[in-house]
N, C-alpha and C positions, 0 to 999 in steps of 0.2 A: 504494500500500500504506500503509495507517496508521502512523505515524510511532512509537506509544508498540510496535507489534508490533517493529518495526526494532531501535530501540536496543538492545535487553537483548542482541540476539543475533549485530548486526554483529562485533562480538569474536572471537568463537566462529568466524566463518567467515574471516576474516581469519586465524584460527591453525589451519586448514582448510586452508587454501590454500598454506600454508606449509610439509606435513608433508612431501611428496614431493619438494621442487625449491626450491631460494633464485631467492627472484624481485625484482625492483626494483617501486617503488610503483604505477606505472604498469598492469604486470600482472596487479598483483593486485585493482587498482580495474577491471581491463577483463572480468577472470574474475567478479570478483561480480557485476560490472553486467550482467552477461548475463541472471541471474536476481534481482536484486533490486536495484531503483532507489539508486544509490550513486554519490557524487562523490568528489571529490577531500579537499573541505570535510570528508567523515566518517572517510576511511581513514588519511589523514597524520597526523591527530593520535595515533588510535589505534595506527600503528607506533610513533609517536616515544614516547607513554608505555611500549607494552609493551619497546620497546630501552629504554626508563628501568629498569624493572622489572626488566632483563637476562632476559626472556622470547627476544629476538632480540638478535643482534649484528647489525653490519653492514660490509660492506666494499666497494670498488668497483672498478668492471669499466669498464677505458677503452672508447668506443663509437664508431664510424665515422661515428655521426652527430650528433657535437656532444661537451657535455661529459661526463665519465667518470658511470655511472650508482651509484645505490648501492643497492646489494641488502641484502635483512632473510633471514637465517638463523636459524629458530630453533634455541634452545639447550633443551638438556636439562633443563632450569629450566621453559620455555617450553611442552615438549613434556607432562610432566605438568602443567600450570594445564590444558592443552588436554584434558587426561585429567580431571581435574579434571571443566571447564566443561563437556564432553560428557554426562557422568555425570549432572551438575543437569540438564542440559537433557535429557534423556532420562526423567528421574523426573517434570519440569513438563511436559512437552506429554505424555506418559502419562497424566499426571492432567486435566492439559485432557481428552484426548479421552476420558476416563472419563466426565467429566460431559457432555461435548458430546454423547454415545452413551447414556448411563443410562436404561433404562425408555424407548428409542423407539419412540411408536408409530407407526402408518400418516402417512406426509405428507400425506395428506388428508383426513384424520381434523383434523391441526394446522392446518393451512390452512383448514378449515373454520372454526374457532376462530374464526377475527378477520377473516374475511368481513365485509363489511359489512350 
């Protein structure tokens, strides 16, 4: 997936993923990555600013397997930026798909176009 699509919107889903359940980092790199190509390298930094932000707290949960984990909850601060961030992105890929759809004609009418 192209990389300048990704950026704007990893955010947004990262505070997605957060609305239903406090989850530790790991979770919530393994729920995005299901559908859209994400590491570690993109989501860590992005909890640690939005906990800067005080978008998420965080507290930790001991683990049977190994050291205690630490979960991001978002806060009510957090939950409207999320209210927020939906709202723009709902008004920009609206207007994308306005123009991607504007005056389409027959696909093979276009394709004809630039046949060689």
């Amino acid at each position: 997936m192209n990389s300048q699509f990704k950026r704007g919107i990893i955010e947004l889903c990262v505070l997605k993923e957060m609305l239903e359940e406090d989850k530790y980092g790991y979770e919530i790199i393994d729920s995005i990555s299901k559908h859209i190509d994400v590491n570690e390298n993109t989501i860590y930094p992005i909890l640690r600013r939005l906990t800067k932000e005080g978008y998420f707290s965080t507290f930790l949960v001991e683990s049977n397997q190994g050291a205690a984990r630490k979960y991001y909850k978002i806060t009510k601060k957090g939950f409207e930026y999320y209210l927020k961030l939906r709202d723009e992105w709902d008004l920009f890929i609206g207007g994308v798909y306005h123009i991607l759809n504007k005056g389409v004609k027959d696909e093979n009418e276009i394709y004809r176009r630039f046949k060689d």
